[in-house]
Structures are given as structure tokens and as C-alpha cells.
N, C-alpha and C positions, 0 to 999 in steps of 0.2 A: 365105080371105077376100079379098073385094074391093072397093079401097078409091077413092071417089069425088069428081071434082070437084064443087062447087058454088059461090056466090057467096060462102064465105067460105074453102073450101078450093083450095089450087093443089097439082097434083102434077106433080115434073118429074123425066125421067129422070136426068137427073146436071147438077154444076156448069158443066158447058159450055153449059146454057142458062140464066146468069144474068142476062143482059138481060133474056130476057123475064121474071123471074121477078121483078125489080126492078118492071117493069110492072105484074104481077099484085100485087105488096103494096100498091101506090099506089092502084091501082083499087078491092082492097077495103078500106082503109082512107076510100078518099073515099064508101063505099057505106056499109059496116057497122062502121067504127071499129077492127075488130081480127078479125083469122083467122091460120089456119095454111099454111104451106109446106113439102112435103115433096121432099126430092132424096132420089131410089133408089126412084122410083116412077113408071111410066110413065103417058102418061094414061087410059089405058084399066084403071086400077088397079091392072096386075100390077106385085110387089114386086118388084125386079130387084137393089135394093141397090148401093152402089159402096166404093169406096177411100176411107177417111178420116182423116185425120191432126188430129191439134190445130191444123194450122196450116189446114188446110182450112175448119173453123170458125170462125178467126178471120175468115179471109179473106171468109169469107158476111157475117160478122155489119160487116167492115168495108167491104165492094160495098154492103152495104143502107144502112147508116149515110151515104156517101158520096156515092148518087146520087139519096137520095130528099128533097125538101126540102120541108115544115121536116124534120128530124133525127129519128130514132127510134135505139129502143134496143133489137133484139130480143133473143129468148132465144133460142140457137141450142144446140143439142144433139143427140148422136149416142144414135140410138133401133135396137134390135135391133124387127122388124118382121119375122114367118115367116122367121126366124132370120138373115135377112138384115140386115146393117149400112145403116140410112138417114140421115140429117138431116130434123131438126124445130125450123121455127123458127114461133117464136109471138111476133105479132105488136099491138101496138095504141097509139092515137093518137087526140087528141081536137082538134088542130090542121086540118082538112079545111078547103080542099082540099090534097094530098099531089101535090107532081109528080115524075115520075119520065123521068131521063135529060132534065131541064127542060120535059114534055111533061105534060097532066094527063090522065088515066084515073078510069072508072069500070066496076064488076062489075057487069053485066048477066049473069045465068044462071051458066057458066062460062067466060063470052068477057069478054076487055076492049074497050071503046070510048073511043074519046077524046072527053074532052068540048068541045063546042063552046065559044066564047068569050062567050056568054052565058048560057050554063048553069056557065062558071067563075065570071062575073062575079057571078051569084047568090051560088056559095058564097063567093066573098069576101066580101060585104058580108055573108050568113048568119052569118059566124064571127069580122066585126067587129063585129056588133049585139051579137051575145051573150057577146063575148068579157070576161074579168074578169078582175083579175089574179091568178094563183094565191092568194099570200099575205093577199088580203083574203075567201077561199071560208070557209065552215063546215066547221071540222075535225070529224070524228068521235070526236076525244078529249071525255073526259070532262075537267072540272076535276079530278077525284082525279087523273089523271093527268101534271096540272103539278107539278115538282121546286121545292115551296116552299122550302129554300133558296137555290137560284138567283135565287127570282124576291124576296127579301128582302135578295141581295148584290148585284142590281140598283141598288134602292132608293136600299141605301147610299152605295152607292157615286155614283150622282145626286145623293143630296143633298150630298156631299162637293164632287161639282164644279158645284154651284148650278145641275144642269138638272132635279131634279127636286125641286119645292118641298113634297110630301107626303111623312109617313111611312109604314114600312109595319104595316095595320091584319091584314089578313088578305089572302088570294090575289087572292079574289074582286074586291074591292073597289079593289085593284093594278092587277089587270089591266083593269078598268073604265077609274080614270082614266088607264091607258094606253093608252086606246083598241083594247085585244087583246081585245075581245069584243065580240059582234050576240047581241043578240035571246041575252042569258044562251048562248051558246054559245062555241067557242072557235074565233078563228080560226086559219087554217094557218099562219100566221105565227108565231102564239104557240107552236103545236107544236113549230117547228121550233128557237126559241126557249128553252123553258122546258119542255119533255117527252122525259123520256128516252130514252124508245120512237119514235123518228121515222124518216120515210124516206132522213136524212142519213149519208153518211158521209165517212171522208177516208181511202183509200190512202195509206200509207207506207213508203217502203221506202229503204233505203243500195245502189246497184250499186258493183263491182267497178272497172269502167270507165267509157267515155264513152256506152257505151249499154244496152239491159236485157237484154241477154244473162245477166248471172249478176248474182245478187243477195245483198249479202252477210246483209240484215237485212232484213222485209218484216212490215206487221203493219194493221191494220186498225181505226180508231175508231171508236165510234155514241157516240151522246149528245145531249145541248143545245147546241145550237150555241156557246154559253160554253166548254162543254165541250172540243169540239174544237177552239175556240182556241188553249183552253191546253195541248192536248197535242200537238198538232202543235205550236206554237212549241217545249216544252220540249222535242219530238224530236228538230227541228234544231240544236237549242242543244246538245243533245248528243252530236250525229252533226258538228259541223262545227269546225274547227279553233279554236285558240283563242291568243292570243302573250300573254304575260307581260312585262310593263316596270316596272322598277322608277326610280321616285324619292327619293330620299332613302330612309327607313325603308319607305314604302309599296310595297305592291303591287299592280298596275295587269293587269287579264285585258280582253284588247281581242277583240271576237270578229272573226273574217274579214268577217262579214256585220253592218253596223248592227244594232242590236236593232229600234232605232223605223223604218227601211226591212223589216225583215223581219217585225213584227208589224202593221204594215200593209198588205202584200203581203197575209197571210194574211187577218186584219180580210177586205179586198176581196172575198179569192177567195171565199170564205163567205158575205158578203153580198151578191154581187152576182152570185150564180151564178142560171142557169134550175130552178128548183125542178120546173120538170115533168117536166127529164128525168130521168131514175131513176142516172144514173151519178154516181160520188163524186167529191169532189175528189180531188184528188192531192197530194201531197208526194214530190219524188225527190232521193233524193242522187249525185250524181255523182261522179267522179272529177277533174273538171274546172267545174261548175255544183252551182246548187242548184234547180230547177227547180220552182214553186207552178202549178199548174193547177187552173181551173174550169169544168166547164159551162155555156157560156152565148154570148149575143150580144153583142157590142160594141155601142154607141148605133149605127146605119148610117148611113151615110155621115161618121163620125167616124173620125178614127185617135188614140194614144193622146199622140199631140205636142201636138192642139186643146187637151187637160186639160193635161200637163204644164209648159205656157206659161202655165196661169192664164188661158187668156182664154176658154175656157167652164165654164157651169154644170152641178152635179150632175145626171146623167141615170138614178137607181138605179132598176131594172127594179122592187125591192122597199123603198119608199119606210119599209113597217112598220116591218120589220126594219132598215132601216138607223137610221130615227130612234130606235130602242130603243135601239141599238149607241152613237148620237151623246149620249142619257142618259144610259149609262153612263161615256164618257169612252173607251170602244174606237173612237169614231171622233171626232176631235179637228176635224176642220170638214168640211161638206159639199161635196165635190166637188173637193177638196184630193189626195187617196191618191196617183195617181201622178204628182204634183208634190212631195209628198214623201217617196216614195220614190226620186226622182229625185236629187233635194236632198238627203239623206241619202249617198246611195253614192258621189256627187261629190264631198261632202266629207271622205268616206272612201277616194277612191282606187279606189272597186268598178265595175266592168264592170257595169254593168244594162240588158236589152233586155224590150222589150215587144213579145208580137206576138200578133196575132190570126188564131188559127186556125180552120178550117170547124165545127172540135168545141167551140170553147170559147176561154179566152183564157189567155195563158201569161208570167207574169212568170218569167224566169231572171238568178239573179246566179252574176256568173263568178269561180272561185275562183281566189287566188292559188298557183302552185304553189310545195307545203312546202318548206320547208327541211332540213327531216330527211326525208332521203332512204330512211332503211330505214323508217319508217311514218311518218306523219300522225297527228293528234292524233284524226282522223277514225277512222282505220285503231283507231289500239289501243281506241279505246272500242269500237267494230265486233266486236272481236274478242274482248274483254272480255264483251260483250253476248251473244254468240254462244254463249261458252263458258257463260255461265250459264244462258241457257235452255238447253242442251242436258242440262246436266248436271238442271235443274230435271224435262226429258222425262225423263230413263233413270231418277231419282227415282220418277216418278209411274208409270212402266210396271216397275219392282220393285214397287209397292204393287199396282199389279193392272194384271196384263198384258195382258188382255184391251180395255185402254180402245182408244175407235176416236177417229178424227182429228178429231174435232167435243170429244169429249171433254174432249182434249189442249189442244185450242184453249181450251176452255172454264176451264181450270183455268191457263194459262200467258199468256192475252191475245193470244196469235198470230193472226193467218187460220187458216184452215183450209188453207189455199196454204202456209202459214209454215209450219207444222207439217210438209205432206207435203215442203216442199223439205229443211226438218231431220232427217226419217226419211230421205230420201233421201240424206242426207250420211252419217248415222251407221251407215247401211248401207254405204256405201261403204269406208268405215272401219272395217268389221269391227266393229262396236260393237253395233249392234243387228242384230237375225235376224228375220225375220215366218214365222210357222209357221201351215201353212194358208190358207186365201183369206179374201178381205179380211173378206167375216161369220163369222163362227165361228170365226175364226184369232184366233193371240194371239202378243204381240211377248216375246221371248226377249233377255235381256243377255246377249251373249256374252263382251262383259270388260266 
């Protein structure tokens, strides 16, 4: 078989032509919003194949991410093609016009051209006329599909701190006077909100060290954005060190990290992240930091000192969501966050940097180094945590051996990443055995 460019496909023979391949996604993304790229394929079709490693994919999916502006998120994976090893990455984008290497392109046939500065200037004004902000579009959730307790511990919890002067009658009518509905539909905002099933998530993980080299704990949230509030904070809370002081009879648990600096860190990253691009938050735990990451743009031409001085106003990309967050009392004034989480870790004594990166924006607090020198308070929960899911895995693979790594996930809360890094240890360890290839095979406890 042979396999053909057209205006929405590029085929290249290997990653040493990734400029121009950078070129060819911009081009057709400014043309037809979304195609495919394959490396190990020459242009005239034939399958040639090349060398690919994990890091080789990364590296695609980080050249496309980094040279093409606004930001995309492709799918890059390694595809067997007449038996030959390729890359396929799939691609799409509803932000046009796309420039690439700071230059703009468009797919004519299977050539790219560049476009003139009046044929740019259309689409920008093209994709400012029509432009909206995500969080106010018509979700395609249904109302059965809002988590009516969530949206009744809203409520409450507003009217507690006198920003929400109604009770709660039923959903429907909630989300009404909240303004989280057009035309009886549900907006994306409320999804992301009050529906369990959404495009959100938050990465979580504990490293070993100062970087992501080895990871000692790693696990993955979906939910209501409430949701992931609270589990990401409680994660940190439990992955991070903690001192004990006593006064008279009492006793006093002080954590490394402010609570109200680190639930608001979080609050931010969540609220204030770019909802269109499809990647999670993050939460990492360091050896040395705590590290909170989000998707998204900084206000431009702002830096993060303008806010923490107080002397500019709230600039939230997602005005819905955050005014929900400021009824519930999750966000305690408008345009305040990192003036106090500033104010917070000052008065704590804590190292905190703000910086804004090409991907997203990145609060880190820097941790003090422990006192007990054979583990950290970090360390033994770490390790605690580890041994019980483990033990909770070789559990579940006695009851039936046969289960696959989505399963394991499914029944332990892990990734699917967590999971294989866990088999991958307890194999190491002579613990667990896998018998057979990965369909049809089944995991054996050897002690």
C-alpha cells in the first residue's frame, strides 16, 4: 500500500526533517483545523520506517508544542505500518491563524505557502469576530449529568458566607440563578464545575529527587473541579513534611507549606488555567520544592509582581468559574491569589517563586531541608503509601491473574503509568512474574 500526501496529510522520511514538518501542521491547521503527520514515510509514500525510542516522541510532541504559536497538544504515537516502525501524530486546533517557527502558512494541495500579511490580517480579525470564551459555549452535557451534591454543598456553603442569598430548590433552578445555563442548556463552565465526567484533570506525583527522573508515587484525578480541589490539596498534605510543637498540654502540627498559601496556589491553578488545551494540571512533589502547574496564559504584558503589589485588578481568562469559586468562599477576594500567597509564605518563612512559562504558569514553594536526616516525614508516608498499594496489587492479581493495567488502575486509583511503574518494580524485585505477552498472558506471584 501506498500512502499519500494531501491538504490534510504530511509524510516525512524521518525526524531530521522536523522544521519543515513544524511548517506543514501550521499550514494545515490554518487551512482545515486538524490532520495527520507521519515520520517513516517518504513522500512519494513508500514505508521506510526509522528508530524510535520514548524519548524520540517526546521530543516531537515537545518541537510541535514549542514552535508552533498559539500551543497545541498533539497526539504523537508509535504506529507498526507494512511492518515497519513509524510515528503518527494527530493533530487539531480551533485558534487559526497557527504560526510556525513565527512565520504563518497555509495547505494549498500538498505544498505549503505562506501567507501574505493581508490574507493574515483577515484571519485575525476572522477569529476575533468569532472568538468566545470557552467557559461561556453550550456543553453537550446533559443536566442528569450535573453531581447534584456538589452543586447543593455550593449552595451551602454561599449561604454561609452571605454571597449566595437563595436556597437550594433543585439543580435546575441553581444553576439558573447562577447564571450556569443559556437557552436551558448547560454551559462549559458548569461541566467543568459540577459534572463528573469532564475534560479535566490534575497529575500527581511524589519524585525521589530534584527532578522527574524516578518517581516514588504518581496517580491521576478526574472529577468536578471541587473535586480535584480537594484531592490534590489533601495529597500534598500528605506527601509533605510536617513539625509538631508543643505548648503547655497542647499540641501544635505546623505544616512546611501554609495551608491558605497552598489552597490557594491550587484554587488559581484550576481556575485560571486555559480550558482548551486538553493537558492537566499538575501537582509534583520534590525533594527540594513543591511545584503547582497550569495550562494557560498570564494576563500579556503583566508579570506576577503587578498582582502581588495590589495595584492591579483581577484579569480571570474564566470569569464563570471563578465567580462560582468566590460564592463558595474558595476564593476569598477577586484578584488577591498571588498577593496572598505571597503574604502567607513571608510570614512563614517559605521560599515562593512565580514564573511564567511558554506552557503554562508555575507556582513553586521551596522546602526546608529535614531534620531527620534517615527520612523526612515526606519519605515515610511515601513509603507507607507505596507498600500499600503494592501489596493492595499482588492482592488483586491472586484473585485473578489475568487482570490488565487499566483494570489494576481501575480498582486501586492509580494511572495507568502508576500501575506499570509498580509492576515494573515488583518485577524487579522478584515479586511478581508476567507469563506470556501482554493479551493473553497472566501475572504469576512468585513470593
Amino acid at each position: 500500500m501506498r500512502y499519500k500526501e494531501s491538504e490534510t496529510v504530511e509524510l516525512k522520511k524521518s525526524t531530521a526533517e522536523m522544521k519543515e514538518a513544524v511548517i506543514a501542521v501550521a499550514a494545515i491547521l490554518n487551512k482545515h483545523k486538524a490532520g495527520q503527520l507521519y515520520f517513516g514515510i517518504k513522500n512519494d509514500g513508500t514505508v521506510v520506517g526509522q528508530d524510535i525510542s520514548e524519548q524520540t516522541l517526546r521530543d516531537v510532541s515537545r518541537t510541535l508544542s514549542e514552535h508552533i504559536e498559539p500551543r497545541i497538544c498533539p497526539r504523537v504515537e508509535k504506529v507498526r505500518l507494512e511492518g515497519k516502525v513509524c510515528i503518527r501524530v494527530r493533530f487539531s486546533g480551533q485558534d487559526a491563524p497557527y504560526l510556525a517557527h513565527g512565520r504563518a502558512f497555509i495547505r494549498v494541495a500538498d505544498e505549503d505557502r505562506q501567507l501574505s500579511a493581508r490574507e493574515l490580517e483577515r484571519m485575525f480579525l476572522s477569529r476575533n469576530k468569532g472568538a468566545m470564551r470557552w467557559e461561556a459555549e453550550l456543553s453537550d452535557k446533559k443536566l442528569s449529568a450535573v453531581d447534584a451534591p456538589t452543586v447543593r454543598s455550593l449552595v451551602k456553603r454561599g449561604n454561609i458566607a452571605g454571597r449566595i442569598d437563595h436556597k437550594f430548590m433543585n439543580v435546575k433552578s441553581t444553576l439558573k440563578k447562577l447564571e450556569l445555563m443559556k437557552d436551558n442548556r448547560l454551559l462549559k463552565a458548569t461541566e467543568v464545575l459540577f459534572c463528573k465526567d469532564n475534560p479535566m484533570e490534575v497529575q500527581a506525583a511524589v519524585f525521589a529527587g530534584t527532578d522527574k527522573l524516578t518517581f516514588l508515587d504518581i496517580n491521576q484525578f478526574r472529577g468536578t473541579l471541587f473535586s480535584l480541589l480537594e484531592r490534590s490539596e489533601t495529597y500534598v498534605k500528605e506527601h509533605m513534611d510536617w513539625k509538631v510543637e508543643f505548648g503547655g498540654l497542647e499540641r501544635k502540627e505546623i505544616p512546611e507549606v501554609p495551608l491558605k498559601a497552598l489552597r490557594e496556589a491550587l484554587v488559581n491553578s484550576l481556575c485560571h488555567r486555559d480550558f482548551r488545551i486538553p493537558k492537566g494540571n499538575e501537582v509534583a512533589i520534590f525533594k527540594n520544592r513543591i511545584e503547582i502547574y497550569n495550562p494557560g496564559d498570564f494576563p500579556e504584558g503583566y508579570k506576577p509582581e503587578d498582582f502581588i503589589k495590589g495595584e492591579e485588578r483581577s484579569m480571570s481568562p474564566n470569569p464563570l468559574v471563578a465567580g462560582t469559586l468566590f460564592k463558595s468562599k474558595d476564593i476569598e477576594k477577586w484578584g488577591s491569589g498571588l498577593k496572598r500567597i505571597a503574604n502567607e509564605c513571608a510570614e512563614n518563612g517559605v521560599n515562593v517563586e512565580f514564573k511564567i512559562l511558554k506552557s503554562g504558569f508555575l507556582v513553586t514553594f521551596y522546602r526546608r531541608p529535614s531534620k531527620d536526616l534517615s527520612h523526612s516525614t515526606v519519605e515515610k508516608t511515601v513509603v507507607k503509601t507505596v507498600v500499600k498499594t503494592r501489596e493492595k496489587i499482588i492482592a488483586l492479581i491472586r484473585q485473578n491473574p489475568a487482570l490488565t493495567r487499566a483494570e489494576i488502575a481501575k480498582n486501586t486509583g492509580l494511572s495507568v503509568r502508576g500501575v506499570e511503574w509498580n509492576l515494573d518494580e515488583l518485577k524487579k524485585q522478584g515479586i511478581l512474574k508476567r507469563i506470556g505477552p501482554d493479551k493473553g498472558g497472566h501475572w504469576e506471584v512468585v513470593k
